[in-house]
N, C-alpha and C positions, 0 to 999 in steps of 0.2 A: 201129413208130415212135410209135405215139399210147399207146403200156401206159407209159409213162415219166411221160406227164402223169396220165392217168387214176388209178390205181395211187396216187398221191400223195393227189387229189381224190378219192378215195372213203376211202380213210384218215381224213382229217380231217372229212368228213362224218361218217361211222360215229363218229368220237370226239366230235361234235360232238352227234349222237343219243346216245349214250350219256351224254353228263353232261347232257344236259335227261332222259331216262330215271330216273337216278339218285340225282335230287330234288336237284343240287347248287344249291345257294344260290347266285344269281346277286346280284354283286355290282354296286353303281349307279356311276354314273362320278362319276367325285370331282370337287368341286364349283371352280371358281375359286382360292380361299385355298388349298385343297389340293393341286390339280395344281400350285401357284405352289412351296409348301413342299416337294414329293417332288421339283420339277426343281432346286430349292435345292441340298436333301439329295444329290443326282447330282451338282451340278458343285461344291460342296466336298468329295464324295469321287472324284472323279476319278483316276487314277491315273497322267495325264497331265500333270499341275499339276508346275510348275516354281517352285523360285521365283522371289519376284516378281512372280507372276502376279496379275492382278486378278481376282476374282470378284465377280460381279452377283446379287445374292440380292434373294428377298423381303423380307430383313432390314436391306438397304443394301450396301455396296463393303465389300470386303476383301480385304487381300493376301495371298498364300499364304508364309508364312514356312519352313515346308517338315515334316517327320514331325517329332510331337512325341515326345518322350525314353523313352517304352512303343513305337514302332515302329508302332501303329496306327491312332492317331488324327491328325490332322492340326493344324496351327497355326496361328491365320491373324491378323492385327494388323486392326484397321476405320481404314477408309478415308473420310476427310469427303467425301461427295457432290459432286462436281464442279458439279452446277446450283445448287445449295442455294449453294452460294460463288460463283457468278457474279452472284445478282440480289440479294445483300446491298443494303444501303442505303448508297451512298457509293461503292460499286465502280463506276472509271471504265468498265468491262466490261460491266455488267449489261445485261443484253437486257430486262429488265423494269422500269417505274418501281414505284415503292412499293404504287401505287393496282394495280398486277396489271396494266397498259397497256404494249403495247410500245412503247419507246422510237422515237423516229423518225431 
């Protein structure tokens, strides 16, 4: 019963010794900006996206318009910021006065 767990656990040990053994170049964890950019790069290629879909990127909102005309790239139209149009100046909506103060 327990050669099912172990068996597994020693596996990935041993491969675990072996690439510190093997002088592999251990890689640093990517910093803020960059984990932000690669979860980007994930959910506009997704292959779950419908259109219409809204995607949330480091880069701002966009819509998923759906495979561009090559079959491999995707299309996507930008989308204005939903907050960014809420605390305009003059909008009877805004949650924020001009001065950056919330409204009461």
């Amino acid at each position: 019963m327990w050669k099912p767990l172990v068996v597994p656990a020693a596996l990935m040990l041993s491969a675990t010794a072996f690439a510190q053994e093997s002088g592999r170049i251990r890689r640093s964890p990517p910093s803020a900006a960059e984990a932000a950019r690669i979860a980007s790069d994930m959910a506009m290629n997704d292959t779950l996206l419908q259109k219409g879909d809204i995607v949330v990127t480091d880069r701002g909102f966009f819509v998923f318009r759906g495979p561009a005309p090559d079959g491999v790239t995707n299309e996507f139209a930008r989308v204005p910021d939903p907050a960014v149009q809420a605390n305009q100046p003059g909008n009877p909506t805004a949650k924020y006065r001009s001065d950056g103060r919330r409204q009461n």
